[in-house]
N, C-alpha and C positions, 0 to 999 in steps of 0.2 A: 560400444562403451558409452558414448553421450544418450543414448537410450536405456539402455540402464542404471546412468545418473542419473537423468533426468526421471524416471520410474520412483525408484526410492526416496529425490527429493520429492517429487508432487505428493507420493503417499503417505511420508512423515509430515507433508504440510498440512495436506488434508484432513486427517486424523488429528493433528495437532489443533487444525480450525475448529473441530467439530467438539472436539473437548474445551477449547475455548468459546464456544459460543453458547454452549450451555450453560458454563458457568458464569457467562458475563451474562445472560436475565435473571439466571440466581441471584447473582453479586447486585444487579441494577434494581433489581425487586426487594431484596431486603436494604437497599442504600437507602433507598426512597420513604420505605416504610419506618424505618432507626431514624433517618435525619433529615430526611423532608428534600424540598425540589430546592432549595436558596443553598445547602451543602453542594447540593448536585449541579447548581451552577454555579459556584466557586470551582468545585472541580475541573470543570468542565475551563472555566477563563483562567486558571493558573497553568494551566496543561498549555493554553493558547499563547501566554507571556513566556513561557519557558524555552516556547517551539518559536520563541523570537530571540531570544539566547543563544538557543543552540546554533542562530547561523554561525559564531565564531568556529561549526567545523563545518563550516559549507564547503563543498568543495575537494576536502582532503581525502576523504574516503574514497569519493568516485574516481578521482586522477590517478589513483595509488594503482586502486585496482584494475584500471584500464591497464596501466603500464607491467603488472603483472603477468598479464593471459599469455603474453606475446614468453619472458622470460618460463614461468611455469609449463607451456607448454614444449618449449624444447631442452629444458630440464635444466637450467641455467641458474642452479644453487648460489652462486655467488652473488648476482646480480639479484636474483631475490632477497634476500640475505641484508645487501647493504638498502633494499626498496623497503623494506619490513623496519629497517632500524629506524630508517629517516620517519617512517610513519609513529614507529612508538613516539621519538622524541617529539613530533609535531602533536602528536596529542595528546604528550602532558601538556605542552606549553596551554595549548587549548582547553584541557580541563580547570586550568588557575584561570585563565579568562573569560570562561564560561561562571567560574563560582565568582569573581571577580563583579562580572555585568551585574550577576542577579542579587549581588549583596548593594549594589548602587541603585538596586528597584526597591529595594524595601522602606524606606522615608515615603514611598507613595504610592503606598500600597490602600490607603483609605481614598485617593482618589482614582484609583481603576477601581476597586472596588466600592461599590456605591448603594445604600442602604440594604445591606446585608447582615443580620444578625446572626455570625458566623461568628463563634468564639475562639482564641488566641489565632488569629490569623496570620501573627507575625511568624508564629512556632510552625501553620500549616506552610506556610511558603518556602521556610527554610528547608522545612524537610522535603519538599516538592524539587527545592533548588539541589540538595546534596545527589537526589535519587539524580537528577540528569546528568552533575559535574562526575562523581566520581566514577561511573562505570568508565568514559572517555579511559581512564587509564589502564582499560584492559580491552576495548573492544576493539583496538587494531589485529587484534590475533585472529576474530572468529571470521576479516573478511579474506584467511588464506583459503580457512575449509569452503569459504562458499568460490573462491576459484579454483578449485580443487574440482568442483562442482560435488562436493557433501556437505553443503547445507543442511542437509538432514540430521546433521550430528547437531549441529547449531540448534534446529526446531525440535527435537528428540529433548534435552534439556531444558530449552524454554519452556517447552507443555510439561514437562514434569514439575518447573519453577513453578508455572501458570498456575497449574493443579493446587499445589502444597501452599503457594501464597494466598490464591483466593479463598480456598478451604477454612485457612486459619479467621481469614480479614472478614469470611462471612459469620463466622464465630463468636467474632469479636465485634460486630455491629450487632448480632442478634442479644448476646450477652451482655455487652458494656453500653451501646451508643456512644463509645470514646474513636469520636474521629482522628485524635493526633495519633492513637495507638493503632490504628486501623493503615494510619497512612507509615507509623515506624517500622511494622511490620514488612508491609511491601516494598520500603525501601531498602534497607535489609534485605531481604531475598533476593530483590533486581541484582545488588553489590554480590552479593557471595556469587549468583547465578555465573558474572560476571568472570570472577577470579575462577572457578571452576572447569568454567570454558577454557580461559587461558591456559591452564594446567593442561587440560587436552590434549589443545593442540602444540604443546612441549612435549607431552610424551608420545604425541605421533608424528610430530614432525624436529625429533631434538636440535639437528642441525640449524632449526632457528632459533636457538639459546647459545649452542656454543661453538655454531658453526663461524670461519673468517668469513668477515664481507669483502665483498668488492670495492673498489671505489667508483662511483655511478660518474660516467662520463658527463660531460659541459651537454651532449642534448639531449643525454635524456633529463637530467636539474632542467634543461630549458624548459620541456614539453612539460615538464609537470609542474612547473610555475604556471607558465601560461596555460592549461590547461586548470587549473585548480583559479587562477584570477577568474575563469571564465566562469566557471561554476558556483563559483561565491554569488559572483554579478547573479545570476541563474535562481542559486536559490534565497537570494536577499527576494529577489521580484516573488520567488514562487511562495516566502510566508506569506506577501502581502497578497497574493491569489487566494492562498489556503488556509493562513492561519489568523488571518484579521475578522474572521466571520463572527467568534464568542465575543472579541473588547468593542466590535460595531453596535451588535445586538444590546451587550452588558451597558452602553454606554450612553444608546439612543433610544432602547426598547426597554431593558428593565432585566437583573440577575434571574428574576424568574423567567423570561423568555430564554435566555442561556439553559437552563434546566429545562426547557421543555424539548428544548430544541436537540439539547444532548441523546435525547432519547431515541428522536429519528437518525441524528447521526450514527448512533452506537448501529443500527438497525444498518444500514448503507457501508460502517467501516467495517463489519463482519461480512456482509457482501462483497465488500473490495477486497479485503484481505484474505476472504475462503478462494478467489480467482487469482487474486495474485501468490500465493500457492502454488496456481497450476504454472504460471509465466515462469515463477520466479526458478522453480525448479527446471524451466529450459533455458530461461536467459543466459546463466555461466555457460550453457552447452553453445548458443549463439556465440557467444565471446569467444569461444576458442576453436569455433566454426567461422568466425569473421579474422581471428587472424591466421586461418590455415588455408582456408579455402576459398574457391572463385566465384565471382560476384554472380552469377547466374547459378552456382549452387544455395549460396545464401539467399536468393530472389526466391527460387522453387520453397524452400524450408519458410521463410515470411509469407510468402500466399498460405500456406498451412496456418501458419501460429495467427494470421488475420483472416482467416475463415472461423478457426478455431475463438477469436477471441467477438468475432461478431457473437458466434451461437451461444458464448457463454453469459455474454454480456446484456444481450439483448433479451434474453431467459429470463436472466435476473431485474433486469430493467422492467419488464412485463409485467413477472411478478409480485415488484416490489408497490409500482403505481396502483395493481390489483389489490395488495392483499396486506399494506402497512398500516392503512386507519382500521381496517376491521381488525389487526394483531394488536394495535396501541390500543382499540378500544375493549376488546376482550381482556388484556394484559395489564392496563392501567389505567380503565377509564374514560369518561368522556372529557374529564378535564385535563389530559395531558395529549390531548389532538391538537393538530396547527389545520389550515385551511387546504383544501384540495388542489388551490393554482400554488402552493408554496411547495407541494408534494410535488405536483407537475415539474416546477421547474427543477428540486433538485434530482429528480430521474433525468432528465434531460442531460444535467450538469454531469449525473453519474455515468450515463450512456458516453456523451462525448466523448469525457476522461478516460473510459475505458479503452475506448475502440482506439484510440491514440497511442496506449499504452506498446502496443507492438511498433508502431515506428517507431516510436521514442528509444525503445529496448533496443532497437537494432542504432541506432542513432548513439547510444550510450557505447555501447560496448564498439563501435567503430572508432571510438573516440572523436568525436562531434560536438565540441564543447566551445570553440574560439569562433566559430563561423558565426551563432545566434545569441551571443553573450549578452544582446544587450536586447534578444527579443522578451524575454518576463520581466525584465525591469518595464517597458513601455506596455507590456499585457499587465505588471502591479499598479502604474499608474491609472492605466483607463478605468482597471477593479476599483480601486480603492477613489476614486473619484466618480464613478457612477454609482458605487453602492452607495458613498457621503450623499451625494445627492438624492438619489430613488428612496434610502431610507425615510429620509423627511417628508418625503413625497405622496410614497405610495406603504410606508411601514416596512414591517418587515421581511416582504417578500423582496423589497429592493436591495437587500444584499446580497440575496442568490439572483438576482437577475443579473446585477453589475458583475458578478462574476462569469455565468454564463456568456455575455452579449464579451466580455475582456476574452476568454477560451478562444470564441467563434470567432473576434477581430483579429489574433497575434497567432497563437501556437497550430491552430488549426490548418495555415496556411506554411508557415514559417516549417513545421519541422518535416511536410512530407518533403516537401521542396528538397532542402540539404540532404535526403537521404537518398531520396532517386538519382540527383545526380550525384554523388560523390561515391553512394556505396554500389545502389544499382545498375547506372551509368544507364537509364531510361526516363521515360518522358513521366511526371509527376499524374497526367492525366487517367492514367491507372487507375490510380490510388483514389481520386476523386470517382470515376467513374466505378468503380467497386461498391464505393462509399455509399453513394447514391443508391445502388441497387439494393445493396444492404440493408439500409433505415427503410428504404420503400419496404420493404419486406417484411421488416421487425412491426413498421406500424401496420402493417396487413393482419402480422400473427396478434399479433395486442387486439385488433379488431375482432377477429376470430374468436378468439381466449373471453373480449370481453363478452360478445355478445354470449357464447354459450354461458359464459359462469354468473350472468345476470339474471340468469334463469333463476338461481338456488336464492333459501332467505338470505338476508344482510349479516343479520347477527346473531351465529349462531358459533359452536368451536366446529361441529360437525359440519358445518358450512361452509368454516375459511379453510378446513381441510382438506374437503369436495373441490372446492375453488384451487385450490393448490397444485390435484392433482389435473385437476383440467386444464390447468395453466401449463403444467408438465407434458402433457397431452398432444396437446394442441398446438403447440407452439414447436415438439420438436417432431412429430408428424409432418408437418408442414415440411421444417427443414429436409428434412429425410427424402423428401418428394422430391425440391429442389434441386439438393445437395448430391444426389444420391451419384449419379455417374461421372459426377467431375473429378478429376485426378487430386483435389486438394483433400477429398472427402474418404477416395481411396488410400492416402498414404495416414490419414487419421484413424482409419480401418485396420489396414496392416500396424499402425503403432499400437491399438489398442488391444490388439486380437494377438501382439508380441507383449503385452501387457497380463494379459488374461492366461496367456499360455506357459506361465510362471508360476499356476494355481491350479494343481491337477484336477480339480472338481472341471476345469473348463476346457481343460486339452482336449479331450475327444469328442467334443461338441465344436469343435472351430475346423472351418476347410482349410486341408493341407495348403492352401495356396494364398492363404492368408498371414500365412506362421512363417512366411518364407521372406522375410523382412532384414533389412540390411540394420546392421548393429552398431552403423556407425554415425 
């Protein structure tokens, strides 16, 4: 059954990525062209102050749902029920103080924003502020379908939202250049998106309308205080890792390095998000794998999902240092490039974060939150104090360093740690010594990859697309050589080949003994 969730979530995510990343060079190509790079770095730093707001719901999502897996999987209607209500009323309260913060940022809105000829910008923020506050009062619902593990119903929706909102919004820049109508629009569709969902999951699951609740005993209120204080502490530290990078830039470099920069992020958050896709559709299957079953079954399934998330990650990581100046310069020019040590470091930053993602996922869903509450608060200080510094130093590459060298000092160390021992109940030296072999290998194939794709001219489209597939090539050749007889690479085999075997064009081309894959 968790193979089969997991199936249907990865392939509505996929599919969902692939229709959103189309659209988001369409949508970023005609934004640029209607209203210039100074819109696109407003956008870009209102997005960043907003994702400084939204921590008043730090925390509440993740503890709810930890505290679900455990009730939902032994079918504990009650107890859900009163977990579900406690979560609605926690995030009204959080939607009034969410619209609350952001109406006491607006008096200083001309000094974060700094010589930008960006018209009614009071109107742009409000609407910026309503699209984050009011969904809060419906999206406690869509996190039962993702323990449910059908997310897919969730991402099924979205992409069709995705779809109809961008469509319009490109319309509406190609036609009007009215950016408040551009931004009312998608506000709007986020809200209905929103309430739509909700509706859903009432009429598939009614018992959470008018089902009786339980009354939630004194430890489980305990665990989900203390577990949500932890997470707050968590993710106050993880804006200032993640989301201080646009008001540093806005602040010490200029609204148009914010717009330049947007460009390579967009380029890395459709990388991150087409992968995490694949995680995210196994992670609920983890959670209810973590609270069913024994810690050497969980161990065997995390050597998969961190073999798996090297090869994907590192692929991309390759390809992206290869082949994002020749896309932004075919795509936009030579004046929307940043410099090749600023490209280095954020692949760097991209790779590390990734490759982390799978302890972390297993870290989360084990419920892992009280032990290091107070590790990204001290990884946001060292960020946010090396990038202040570096920036003045060395420019703008000193904000993605200070964050990289913050990664590699705090989480890097901190989260395999609490997961070997708590969940594992093994020596962390694993995980390091994995680690190692793995990067060795990732910069061998990059070595590989570059030397042959240096061969081809620089700037051509039929070049970056030769490069592309050489990159593809060559880098999972390689793996394949490696990978090839080890048990983590056969049970990705058996998943995949249980995968394909759901698509008659591919059943009689797959060995009987590949198709013989446990379903659970």
């Amino acid at each position: 059954m968790r193979v089969k969730s997991s199936f249907l979530n990865i392939s509505a995510g996929l599919l969902n990525q692939l229709i959103i990343t189309i659209l988001s060079f369409v949508s970023r190509t005609v934004f640029i062209n209607s209203l210039g790079i100074e819109y696109l770095g407003v956008n870009a730093l209102f997005t960043s102050v907003l994702a400084m707001l939204s921590l008043a719901e730090a925390g509440i999502g993740s503890s709810i749902i930890y505290n679900l897996y455990k009730p939902v999987a032994e079918r504990n209607r009650l107890k859900v029920l009163a977990l579900m209500k406690l979560y609605r009323n926690t995030y009204r309260v959080i939607a009034v103080i969410v619209l609350l913060l952001g109406l006491s940022v607006m008096p200083f809105l001309d000094i974060i924003v700094q010589d930008a000829d960006v018209k009614h910008l009071e109107w742009v923020y409000l609407i910026f502020l309503l699209n984050t506050a009011v969904p809060y009062l419906f999206v406690y619902k869509h996190s039962y379908l993702n323990v449910n593990q059908k997310n897919y119903i969730v991402t099924i929706v979205f992409s069709i939202s995705a779809i109809v909102s961008t469509s319009i919004r490109i319309a509406i820049l190609y036609y009007t250049e009215n950016y408040l109508l551009y931004l009312a629009v998608d506000s709007i569709i986020t809200i209905a998106t929103s309430i739509i969902l909700a509706r859903i999951v009432d009429k598939k699951y009614p018992f959470l309308r008018f089902g009786k609740a339980d009354i939630l005993d004194p430890e489980t209120r305990a665990n989900f205080m203390k577990n949500m204080k932890a997470i707050f502490m968590q993710n106050v530290g993880n804006y200032f890792i993640f989301g201080i990078e646009s008001i540093l830039i806005s602040t010490f470099v200029s609204i148009i390095a914010v717009g330049i920069y947007a460009n390579y992020k967009m380029l890395f958050d459709i990388s991150r998000t087409f992968l995490n896709q694949v995680f995210a559709g196994m992670n609920h299957s983890v959670g209810n794998m973590v609270a069913v079953e024994s810690a050497a079954k969980i161990f065997d399934v995390y050597k998969v999902m961190l073999l798996l998330s090297f090869w994907l990650y590192s692929l991309l990581s390759i390809g992206m240092f290869l082949l994002v100046q020749p896309l932004i310069l075919l795509w936009l020019g030579p004046d929307f490039g940043m410099s090749g040590l600023i490209l280095a470091v954020l692949v760097i930053m991209f790779y590390e974060r990734g490759m982390r993602n799978t302890i972390t996922s297993v870290k989360t869903t084990a419920g892992i939150f009280h032990e290091d509450r107070f590790a990204p608060l001290i990884q946001a200080a060292i960020n946010l104090g090396l990038s202040l510094w570096l920036v003045q130093q060395i420019g703008l590459v000193g904000v993605f360093v200070g964050g990289l060298l913050s990664a590699l000092l705090v989480p890097f160390w901190t989260t395999p740690y609490l997961v070997y021992k708590k969940v594992f109940k093994r020596s962390v030296f694993h995980y390091y010594r994995t680690y190692l072999f793995y990067t060795l290998l990732g910069l061998g194939a990059l070595a590989a990859s570059y030397a042959v794709s240096s061969l081809l001219p620089a700037h051509s489209l039929l070049a970056f697309l030769a490069k592309g597939v050489i990159v593809l090539i060559v880098v999972n050749l390689l793996y394949l050589l490696v990978f090839f007889k080890t048990p983590e690479f056969a049970y990705l085999a058996r998943i995949a080949a249980s995968f394909a075997s759901k698509f008659n064009p591919f059943k009689r081309l797959l060995p009987s003994r590949l198709l013989r894959t446990e379903e659970k």
